[in-house]
N, C-alpha and C positions, 0 to 999 in steps of 0.2 A: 950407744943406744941402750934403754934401759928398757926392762917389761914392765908395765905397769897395773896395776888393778883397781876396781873400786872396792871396798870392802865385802861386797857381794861375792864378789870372784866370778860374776857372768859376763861382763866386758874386759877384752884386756888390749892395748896395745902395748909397740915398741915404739922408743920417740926419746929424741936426746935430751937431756935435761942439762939446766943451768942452776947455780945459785942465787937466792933473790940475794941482794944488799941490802943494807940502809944506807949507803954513803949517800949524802947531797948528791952526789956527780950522779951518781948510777942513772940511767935511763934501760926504757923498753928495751929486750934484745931486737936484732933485725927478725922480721915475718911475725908471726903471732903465738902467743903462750899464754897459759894457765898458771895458777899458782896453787900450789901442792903444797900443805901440810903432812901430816900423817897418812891420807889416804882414805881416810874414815867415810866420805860418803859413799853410801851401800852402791849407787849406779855407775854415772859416766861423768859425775860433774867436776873430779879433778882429776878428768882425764884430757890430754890435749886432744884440736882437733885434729885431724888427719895434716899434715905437713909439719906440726907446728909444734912446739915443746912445753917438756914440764919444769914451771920456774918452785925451789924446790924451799922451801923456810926454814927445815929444822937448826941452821946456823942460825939465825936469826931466835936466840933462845934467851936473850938475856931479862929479865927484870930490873928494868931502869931506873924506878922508883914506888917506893912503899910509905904509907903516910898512914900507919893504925890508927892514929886519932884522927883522921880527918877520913878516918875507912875509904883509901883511894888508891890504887896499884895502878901503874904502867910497864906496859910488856910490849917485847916486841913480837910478831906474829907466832913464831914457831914455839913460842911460851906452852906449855899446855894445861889446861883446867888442873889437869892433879898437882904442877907444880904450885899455882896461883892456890888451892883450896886446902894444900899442906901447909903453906908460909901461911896463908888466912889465917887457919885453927888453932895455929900457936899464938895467935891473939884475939882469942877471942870474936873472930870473924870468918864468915864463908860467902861462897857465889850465891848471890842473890837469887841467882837463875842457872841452873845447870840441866843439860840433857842427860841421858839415860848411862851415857861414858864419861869417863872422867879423862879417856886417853885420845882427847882430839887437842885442835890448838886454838888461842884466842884468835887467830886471824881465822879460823876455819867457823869457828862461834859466831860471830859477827857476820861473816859472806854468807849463813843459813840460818840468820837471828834465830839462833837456836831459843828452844821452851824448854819447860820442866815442868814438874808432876803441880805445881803450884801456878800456872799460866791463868787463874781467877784472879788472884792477887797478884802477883809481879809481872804478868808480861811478859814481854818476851825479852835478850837480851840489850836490843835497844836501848827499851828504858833506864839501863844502866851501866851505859855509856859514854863519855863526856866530851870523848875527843879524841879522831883518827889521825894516823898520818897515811895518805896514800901514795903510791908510785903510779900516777894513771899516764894517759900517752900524750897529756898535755906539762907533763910532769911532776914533782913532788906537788903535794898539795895537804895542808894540814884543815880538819875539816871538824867542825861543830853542828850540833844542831841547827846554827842559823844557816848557815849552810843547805838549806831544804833540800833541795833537789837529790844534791847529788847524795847526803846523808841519805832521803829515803832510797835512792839506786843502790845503795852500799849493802845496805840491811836490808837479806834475803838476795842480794842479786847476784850470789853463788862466783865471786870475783871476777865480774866481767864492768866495772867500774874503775880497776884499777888493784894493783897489788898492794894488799893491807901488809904495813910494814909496822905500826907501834896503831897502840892505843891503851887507852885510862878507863878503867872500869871502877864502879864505886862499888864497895863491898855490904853488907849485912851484921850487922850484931849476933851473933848466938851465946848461950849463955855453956855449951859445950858441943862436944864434937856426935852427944847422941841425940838420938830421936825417941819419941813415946809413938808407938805404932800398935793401933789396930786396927782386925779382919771381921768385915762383916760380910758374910757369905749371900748370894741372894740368890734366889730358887728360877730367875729366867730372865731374861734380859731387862723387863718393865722397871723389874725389885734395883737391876744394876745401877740402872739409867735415875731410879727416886734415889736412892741411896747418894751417889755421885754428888746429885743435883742439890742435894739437902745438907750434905756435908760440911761442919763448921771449922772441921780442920784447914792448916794450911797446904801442905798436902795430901792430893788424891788420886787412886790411879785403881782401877780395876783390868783383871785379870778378866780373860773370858772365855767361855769353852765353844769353840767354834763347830765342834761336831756333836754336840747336843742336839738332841730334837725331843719333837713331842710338848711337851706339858713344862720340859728343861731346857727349853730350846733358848739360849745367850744366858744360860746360868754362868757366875764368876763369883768372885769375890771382893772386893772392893777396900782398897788398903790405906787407912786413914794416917797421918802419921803429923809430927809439932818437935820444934826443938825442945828438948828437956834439959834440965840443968845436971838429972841423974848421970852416972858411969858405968859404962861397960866395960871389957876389954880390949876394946878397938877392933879393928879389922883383923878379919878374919885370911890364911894363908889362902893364896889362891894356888890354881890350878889349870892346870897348863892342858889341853887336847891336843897331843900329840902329830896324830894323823887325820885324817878327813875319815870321815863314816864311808863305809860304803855306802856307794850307791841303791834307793830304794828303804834306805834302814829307816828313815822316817817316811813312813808312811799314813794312810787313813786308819789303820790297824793299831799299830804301835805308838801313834800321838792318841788314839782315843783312850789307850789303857792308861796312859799318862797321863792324859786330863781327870780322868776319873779319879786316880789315887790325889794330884796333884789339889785340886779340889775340894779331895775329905779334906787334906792336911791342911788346907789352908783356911777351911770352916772350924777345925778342931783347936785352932790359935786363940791364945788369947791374948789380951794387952800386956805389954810388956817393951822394955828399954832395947832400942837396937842403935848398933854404932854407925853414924853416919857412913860409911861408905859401902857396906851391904845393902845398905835402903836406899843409895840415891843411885846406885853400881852395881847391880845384884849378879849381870853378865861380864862384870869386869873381872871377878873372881876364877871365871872361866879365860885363862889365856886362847888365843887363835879360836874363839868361839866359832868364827864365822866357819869351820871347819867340820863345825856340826851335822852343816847341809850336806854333805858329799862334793866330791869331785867337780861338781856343774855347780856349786854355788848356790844361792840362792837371791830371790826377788824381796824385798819388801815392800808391802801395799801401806802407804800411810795415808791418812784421807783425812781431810772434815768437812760436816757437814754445817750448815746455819743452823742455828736453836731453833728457826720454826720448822727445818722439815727434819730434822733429826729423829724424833718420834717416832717417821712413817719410812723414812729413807734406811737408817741403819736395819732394821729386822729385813729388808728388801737385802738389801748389800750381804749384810752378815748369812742371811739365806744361800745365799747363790754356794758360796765357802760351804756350808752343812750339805746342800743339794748336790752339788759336784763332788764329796767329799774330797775335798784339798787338805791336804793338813795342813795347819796352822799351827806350829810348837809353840811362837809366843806371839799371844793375841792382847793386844793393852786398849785400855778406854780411855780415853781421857775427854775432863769437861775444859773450854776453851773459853776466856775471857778478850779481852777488848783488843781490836789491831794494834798493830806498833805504828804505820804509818811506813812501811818499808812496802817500795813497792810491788816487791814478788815475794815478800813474807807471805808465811805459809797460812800463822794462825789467825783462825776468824771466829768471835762471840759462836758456839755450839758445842759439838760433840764429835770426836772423828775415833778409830781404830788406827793402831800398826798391825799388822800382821807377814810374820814370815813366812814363805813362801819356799819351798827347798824348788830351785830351777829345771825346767825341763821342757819341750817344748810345747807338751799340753799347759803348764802351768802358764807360760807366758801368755797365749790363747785366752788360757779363761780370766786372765786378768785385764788382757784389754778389752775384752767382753765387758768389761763390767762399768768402761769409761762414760758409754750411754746414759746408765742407771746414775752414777754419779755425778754427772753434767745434771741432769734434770732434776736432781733433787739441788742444787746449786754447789754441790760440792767441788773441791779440788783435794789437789796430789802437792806433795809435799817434794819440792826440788830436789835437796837434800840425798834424798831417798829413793829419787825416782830413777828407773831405765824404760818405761812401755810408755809414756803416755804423750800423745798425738800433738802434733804441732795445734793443728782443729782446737782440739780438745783443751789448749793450754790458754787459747784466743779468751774462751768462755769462762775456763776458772780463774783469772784474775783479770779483774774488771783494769785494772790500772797499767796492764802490757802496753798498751800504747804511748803511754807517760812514757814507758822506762826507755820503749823502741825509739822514740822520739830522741828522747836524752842519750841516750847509746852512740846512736849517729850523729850528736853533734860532740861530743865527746871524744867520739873514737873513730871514726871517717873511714880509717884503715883497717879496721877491725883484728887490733893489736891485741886485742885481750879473748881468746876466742876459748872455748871448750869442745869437747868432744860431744857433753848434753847440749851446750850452746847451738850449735851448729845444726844437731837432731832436731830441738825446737823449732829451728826458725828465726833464733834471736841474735844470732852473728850468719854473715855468709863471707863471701870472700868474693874482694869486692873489687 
C-alpha cells in the first residue's frame, strides 16, 4: 500500500499500486485503476478511487523514436516534457505546446490536453498529436485522429478512456533555446485585459494583483515574449524548498506586500533575452514548490470564461478574491483561442485566471462559493486542477459530458478505468 497525493497536498489516499506495461499481452488489472504519472495534477485526478489502484508509468520512460527532420518524437507515457524539450533543443526544436512544468509526463499532457502561454496560436496539445497507443478495457488499441470518438474522449478525459501507453507528437522549429521578453505593466485590470487582447506576440500571460483595490483594482503586468535567435546563459540553478512554510505564512498581509514590491519590479523590466526554461518554467526553479503553501497544501482555482462575458464576469470573480481577502501568491491571465475538440478539454475561445489558493477550510468554502458566479457567466474549471467543483456544476460547464458519459459506458461497462475525481464528479460509479 502506498500514500498517495495530488500535487496540492489536500487529498491523499493509501491504495496499492501496479506497474503499467507496454507488452501486447498486458491487460487491465482485476477491479479498477488509475493511471499515475508523476503526480502532478494539483487535485484528485490521479488519484485512485476508493478500492481501487494506482497504475504507476514512470517505467514506461523510453523514447522510441526521433525523426529531426521530419520534427516527430514518439514516447512512451512516463517520458516527461523536460526530457522530450532537452533532446528537442539539441536540434533545433521544441514543444509546440507546453504548460507552466516541464516535470509532468507525455501521457499525463495528452489525459489533460494541456495549454500554454501561446493557446491563440497552437492550441492546445491535441493539435500536435498524431497518433496514440491505448490499453482501454476492450484492449490495446492504436488510435488517430480518424478515430473521432474515442480521440476526442482521450484528450482532456483525465485517463478514464484508457491507459496512454506511447504516443507521436510533432515538434516546432526554434531558431534557439531563448526568448525576447517583455513587460508591459497595466494600472487595473481593463489596461490587463487590452494589453493581452492586442498582443502580436506569440506568447502571452499576465501576472495579476488579486488584492488591489480602489482606482488598481486587477492591476498586473502582462509578459510578452518570441523565439529569438540571440544567447544567453541558459538556465538558471534551481532551488530546492526544503520544508513547508508554516502555517498562516501566506497570508492577506504578507502576499499584499509581495504583490506590491513584486509589481514595481516587474513594471521596472525592460526587453531583454531570457533562456527558454525560466520563461516557460519560472516555478520549476523552485524544487517541492508546492510546499510553499504550508502543511494543509493548497487549492488551485483555474477557470475560463467565453470572450463575450469575460469583460463583465472576470472583475465579478476576481472581486470576490480582493472582497474576501484570500490570498492569491500566483495569479496568471491568460487569453484562450479555439477548442481542440476533446471532449472535457478545458480551453474555450476567452479569458480565464489560475489562482493559488493555500488550503483551509474557509478557503475551500469561499471557493465553492464562487461556482454559481462562474456557471452564469458560462464559465468552467479546469479538470486537471480541480478538487471543489460539484457534480451539478460540471453538468453545465461542458456542454459535450454527455458525449463523453455515453461513450464511457459503452467503452468501459465495468468501469475499469475509474479515479478518485472520476467517482466525485459522477463520471465513473461502481457498477
Amino acid at each position: 500500500m502506498t500514500r498517495l497525493s495530488g500535487y496540492g497536498r489536500v487529498q491523499t489516499v493509501t491504495a496499492p499500486t501496479v506497474h503499467a506495461a507496454g507488452d501486447p499481452a498486458t491487460q487491465l488489472p482485476a477491479g479498477h485503476s488509475v493511471a499515475r504519472g508523476l503526480g502532478k495534477s494539483y487535485g484528485d485526478a490521479a488519484l485512485p478511487a476508493r478500492g481501487g489502484s494506482a497504475a504507476l508509468t514512470n517505467t514506461l520512460d523510453h523514447v522510441l523514436e526521433f525523426d529531426p527532420a521530419r520534427r516527430t518524437i514518439t514516447v512512451e507515457a512516463g517520458v516527461t516534457l523536460d526530457t522530450i524539450a532537452r533532446l528537442a533543443l539539441r536540434h533545433g526544436l521544441f514543444l509546440p505546446v507546453t504548460p507552466g512544468t516541464r516535470h509532468i509526463t507525455a501521457g499525463g499532457a495528452v489525459a489533460s490536453d494541456v495549454h500554454g502561454k501561446n493557446h491563440v496560436q497552437a492550441g492546445s496539445v491535441a493539435r500536435h498529436v498524431t497518433q496514440l497507443h491505448l490499453l482501454t478495457p476492450q484492449g490495446h488499441r492504436t488510435v488517430t485522429p480518424a478515430d473521432t470518438l474515442l480521440w476526442n474522449a482521450t484528450f482532456g478525459g483525465m485517463g478514464l478512456t484508457g491507459w496512454i501507453l506511447q504516443m507521436t507528437f510533432t515538434l516546432r522549429s526554434v531558431p534557439s533555446r531563448t526568448m525576447l521578453v517583455r513587460h508591459t505593466p497595466g494600472r487595473d485590470l481593463d489596461a490587463v485585459l487590452t494589453d493581452l487582447s492586442e498582443s502580436t506576440d506569440e506568447y502571452a500571460v499576465a501576472w495579476v494583483d488579486t488584492l488591489a483595490q480602489g482606482r488598481h483594482f486587477g492591476r498586473g503586468v502582462t509578459i510578452h515574449a518570441s523565439h529569438s535567435p540571440g544567447l544567453t546563459r541558459g538556465p538558471t540553478p534551481d532551488f530546492t524548498l526544503p520544508v513547508s512554510l508554516p502555517r498562516g505564512a501566506l497570508n492577506a498581509g504578507t502576499v499584499s506586500a509581495f504583490n506590491q514590491a513584486y509589481y514595481a519590479a516587474l513594471s521596472r523590466r525592460d526587453t531583454g533575452l531570457q533562456d527558454a526554461y525560466p520563461y516557460f518554467y519560472p516555478l520549476d526553479s523552485i524544487q517541492n514548490f508546492n510546499r510553499l503553501y504550508g502543511p494543509r497544501g493548497f487549492y488551485q482555482f483555474q477557470f475560463v470564461l467565453p470572450e463575450h462575458t469575460a469583460a463583465r464576469g472576470l472583475p465579478v470573480l476576481l472581486e470576490a478574491f480582493t472582497r474576501a481577502r484570500v490570498p492569491s501568491f500566483l495569479a496568471v491571465l491568460k487569453r484562450y483561442g479555439e477548442e481542440s475538440g476533446g471532449l472535457l478539454s478545458f480551453p474555450m475561445q476567452g479569458y480565464g485566471f489560475a489562482l493559488d489558493v493555500p488550503a483551509s477550510p474557509h478557503a475551500a468554502d469561499f471557493l465553492r462559493s464562487l461556482e454559481p458566479a462562474l456557471l452564469a457567466f458560462g464559465g468552467r474549471t479546469y479538470l486537471a486542477k480541480d478538487s471543489l467543483t460539484t457534480p451539478g456544476g460540471l453538468r453545465v460547464m461542458y456542454p459535450h459530458l454527455p458525449a463523453f458519459l455515453e461513450f464511457k459506458r459503452e467503452l468501459d461497462p465495468q468501469m475499469q478505468l475509474r479515479s478518485h475525481l472520476s467517482d466525485r464528479l459522477g463520471l465513473t460509479f461502481t457498477p
